[in-house]
C-alpha positions as CSV (number, residue, x, y, z in Angstrom):
1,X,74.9,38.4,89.6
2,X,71.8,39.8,89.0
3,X,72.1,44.2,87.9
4,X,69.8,45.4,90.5
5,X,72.3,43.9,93.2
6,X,75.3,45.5,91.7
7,X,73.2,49.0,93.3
8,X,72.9,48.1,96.4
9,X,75.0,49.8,99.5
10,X,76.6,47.8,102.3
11,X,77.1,49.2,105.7
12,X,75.8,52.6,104.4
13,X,75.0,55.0,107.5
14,X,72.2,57.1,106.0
15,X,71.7,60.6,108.3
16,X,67.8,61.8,108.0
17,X,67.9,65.4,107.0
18,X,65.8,66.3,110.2
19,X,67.9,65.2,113.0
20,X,69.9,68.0,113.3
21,X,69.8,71.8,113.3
22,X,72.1,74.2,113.1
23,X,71.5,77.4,115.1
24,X,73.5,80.8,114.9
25,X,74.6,82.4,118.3
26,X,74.2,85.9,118.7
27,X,77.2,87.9,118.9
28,X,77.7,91.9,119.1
29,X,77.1,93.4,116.0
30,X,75.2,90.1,114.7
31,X,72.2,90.1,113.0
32,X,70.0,86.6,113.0
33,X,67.2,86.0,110.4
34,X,65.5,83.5,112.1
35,X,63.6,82.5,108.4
36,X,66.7,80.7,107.4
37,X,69.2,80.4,110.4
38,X,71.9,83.2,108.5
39,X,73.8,85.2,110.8
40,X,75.2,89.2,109.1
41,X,78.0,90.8,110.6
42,X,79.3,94.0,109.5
43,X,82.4,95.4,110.0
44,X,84.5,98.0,108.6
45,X,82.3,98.0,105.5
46,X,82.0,94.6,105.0
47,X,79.2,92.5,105.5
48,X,79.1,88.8,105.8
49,X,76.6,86.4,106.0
50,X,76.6,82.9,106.9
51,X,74.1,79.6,107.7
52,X,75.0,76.0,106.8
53,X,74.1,75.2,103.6
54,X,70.2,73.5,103.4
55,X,71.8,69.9,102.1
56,X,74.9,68.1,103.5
57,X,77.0,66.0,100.6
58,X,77.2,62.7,101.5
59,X,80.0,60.0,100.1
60,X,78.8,56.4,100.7
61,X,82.8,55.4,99.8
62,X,83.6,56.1,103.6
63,X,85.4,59.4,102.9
64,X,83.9,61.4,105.4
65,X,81.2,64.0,105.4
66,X,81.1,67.2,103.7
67,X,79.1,69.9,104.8
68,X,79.1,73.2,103.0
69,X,78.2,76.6,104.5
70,X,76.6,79.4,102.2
71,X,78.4,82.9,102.5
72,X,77.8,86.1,100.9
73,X,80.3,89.2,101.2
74,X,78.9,92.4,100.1
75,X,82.1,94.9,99.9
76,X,80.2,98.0,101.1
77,X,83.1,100.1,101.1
78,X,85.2,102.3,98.3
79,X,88.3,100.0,98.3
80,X,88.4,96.9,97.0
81,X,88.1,93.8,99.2
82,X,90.1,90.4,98.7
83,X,89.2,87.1,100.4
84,X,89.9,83.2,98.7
85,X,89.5,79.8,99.9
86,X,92.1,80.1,102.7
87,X,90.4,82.8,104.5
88,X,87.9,80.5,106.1
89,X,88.5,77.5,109.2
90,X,86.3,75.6,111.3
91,X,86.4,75.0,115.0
92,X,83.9,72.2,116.6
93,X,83.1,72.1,120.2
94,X,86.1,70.1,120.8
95,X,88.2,73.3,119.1
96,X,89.2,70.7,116.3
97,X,90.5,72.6,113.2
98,X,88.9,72.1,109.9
99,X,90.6,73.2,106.7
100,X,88.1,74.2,103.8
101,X,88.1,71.6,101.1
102,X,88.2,73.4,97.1
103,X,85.5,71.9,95.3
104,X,88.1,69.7,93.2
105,X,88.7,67.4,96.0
106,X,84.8,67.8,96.9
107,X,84.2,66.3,93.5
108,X,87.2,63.5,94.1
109,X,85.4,62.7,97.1
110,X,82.6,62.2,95.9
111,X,81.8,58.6,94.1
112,X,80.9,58.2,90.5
113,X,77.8,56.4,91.6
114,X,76.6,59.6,94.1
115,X,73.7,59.4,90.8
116,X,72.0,57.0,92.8
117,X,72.4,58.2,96.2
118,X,70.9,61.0,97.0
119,X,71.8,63.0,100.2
120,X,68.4,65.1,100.9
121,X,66.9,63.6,102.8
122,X,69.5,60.9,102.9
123,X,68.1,58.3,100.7
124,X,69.4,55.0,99.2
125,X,68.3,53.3,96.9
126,X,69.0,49.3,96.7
127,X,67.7,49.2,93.3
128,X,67.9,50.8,90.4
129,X,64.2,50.8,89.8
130,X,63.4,52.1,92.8
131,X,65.0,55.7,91.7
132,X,63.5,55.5,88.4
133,X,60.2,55.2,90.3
134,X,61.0,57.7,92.9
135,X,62.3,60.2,90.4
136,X,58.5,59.8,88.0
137,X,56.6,60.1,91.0
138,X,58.3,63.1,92.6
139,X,58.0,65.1,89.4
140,X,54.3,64.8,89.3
141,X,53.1,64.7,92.4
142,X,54.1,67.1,95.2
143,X,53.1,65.2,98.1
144,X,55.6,62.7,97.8
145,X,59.6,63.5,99.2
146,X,61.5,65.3,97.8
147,X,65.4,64.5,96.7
148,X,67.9,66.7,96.4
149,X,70.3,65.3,93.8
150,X,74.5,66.6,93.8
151,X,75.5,66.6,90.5
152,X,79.2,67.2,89.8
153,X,78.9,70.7,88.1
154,X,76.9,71.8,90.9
155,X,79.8,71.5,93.2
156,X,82.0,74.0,91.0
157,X,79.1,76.6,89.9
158,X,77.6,76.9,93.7
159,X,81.3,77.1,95.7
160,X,82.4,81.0,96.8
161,X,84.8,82.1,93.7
162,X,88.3,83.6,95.4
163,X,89.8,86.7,94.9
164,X,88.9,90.6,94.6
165,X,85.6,91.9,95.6
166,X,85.1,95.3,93.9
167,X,83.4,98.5,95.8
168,X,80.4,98.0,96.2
169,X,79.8,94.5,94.9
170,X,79.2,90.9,96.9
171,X,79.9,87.6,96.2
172,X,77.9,84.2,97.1
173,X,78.5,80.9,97.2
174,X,79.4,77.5,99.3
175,X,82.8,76.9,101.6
176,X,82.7,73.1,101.8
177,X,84.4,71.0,105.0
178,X,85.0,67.7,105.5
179,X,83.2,67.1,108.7
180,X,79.9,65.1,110.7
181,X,78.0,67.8,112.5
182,X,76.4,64.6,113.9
183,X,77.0,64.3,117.7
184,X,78.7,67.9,117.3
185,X,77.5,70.4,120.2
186,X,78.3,73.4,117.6
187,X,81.0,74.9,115.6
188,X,82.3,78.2,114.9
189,X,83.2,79.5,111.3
190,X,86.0,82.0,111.4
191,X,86.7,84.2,108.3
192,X,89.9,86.1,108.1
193,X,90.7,88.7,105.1
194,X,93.4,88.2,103.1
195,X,97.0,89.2,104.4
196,X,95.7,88.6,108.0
197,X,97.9,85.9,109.7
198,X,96.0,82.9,111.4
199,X,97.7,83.5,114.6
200,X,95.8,87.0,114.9
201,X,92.3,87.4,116.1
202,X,89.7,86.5,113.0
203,X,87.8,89.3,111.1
204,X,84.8,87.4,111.7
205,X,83.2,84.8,113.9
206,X,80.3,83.1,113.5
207,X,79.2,80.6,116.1
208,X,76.4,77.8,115.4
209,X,74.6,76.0,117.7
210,X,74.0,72.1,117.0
211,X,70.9,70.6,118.2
């Protein structure tokens, strides 16, 4: 069989990047910066940001869809502040629950051959030429699209690192979750600090509209 066929992707749904956007709510002591769709809450010293992160990782293996929300923490307070992986769920419109994925099984998720498809804006390629081409072309010439590519490292180094925040410091990075916001009305990203139990009312809330 001939290479360039070994490349190519059967029954792969490709999402354009453009189809959806995802909107924050505003909610008391919310603060929206419209230039990049980040929402700040502060309370009791600490200040959280959140927005979906600009590219959604796609897995053409069928596992699902991971998309990752960027979130600072700036710990504007004399007292160390502690938050980690767990302190973050997802609720859809539908109030379906979404654990946070680490970025180990982001990375497992993800197929060996993810080199050849790239997610932003949701492009693949049937032949392996056809990236070479794409990837000369877009690094001379600025008119043409532009691909975002995932590489493995970049799931590790760019995902929110756990544990104590120190006085006056802040933390940034990506919470991934495995979930389509295609067809999703909107979702709401709860953060809880750690030691406060899941059944209690979260720390912070931020709502997102779909459209």
């Amino acid at each position: 069989m001939n290479k360039k066929f070994l490349l190519m992707f059967i029954g792969l749904t490709l999402l354009p990047a453009c189809a959806l956007k995802v909107i924050p709510q505003p909610i008391d002591a919310g603060i929206i910066n419209a230039a990049d769709n980040s929402q700040q809450v502060t309370k009791g010293g600490i200040a959280i940001t959140a927005r979906v992160a600009d590219a959604e990782l796609s897995s053409y293996n069928l596992e699902g869809t991971v998309t990752a929300f960027a979130v600072q923490i700036d710990n504007q307070t004399s007292n160390e502040a502690s938050f980690d992986t767990d302190s973050f769920l997802l609720l859809d419109d539908q109030a379906r629950q979404y654990f946070p994925l680490t970025p180990e099984k982001v990375k497992e998720m993800l197929s060996k051959d993810s080199y050849y498809l790239i997610p932003y804006p949701y492009v693949g390629f049937y032949y392996l030429e056809d990236y070479e081409k794409s990837s000369f072309y877009n690094t001379y010439n600025s008119q043409l699209p532009y691909f975002y590519e995932v590489y493995p490292q970049d799931i590790y180094t760019k995902a929110l690192q756990s544990g104590s925040i120190i006085p006056k410091a802040k933390v940034v990075g990506l919470v991934y979750f495995k979930i389509d916001l295609n067809g999703k009305k909107g979702v709401k990203l709860l953060v809880y600090k750690k030691g406060t139990a899941k059944s209690a009312v979260p720390d912070f809330v931020f709502p997102f509209k779909i459209e």
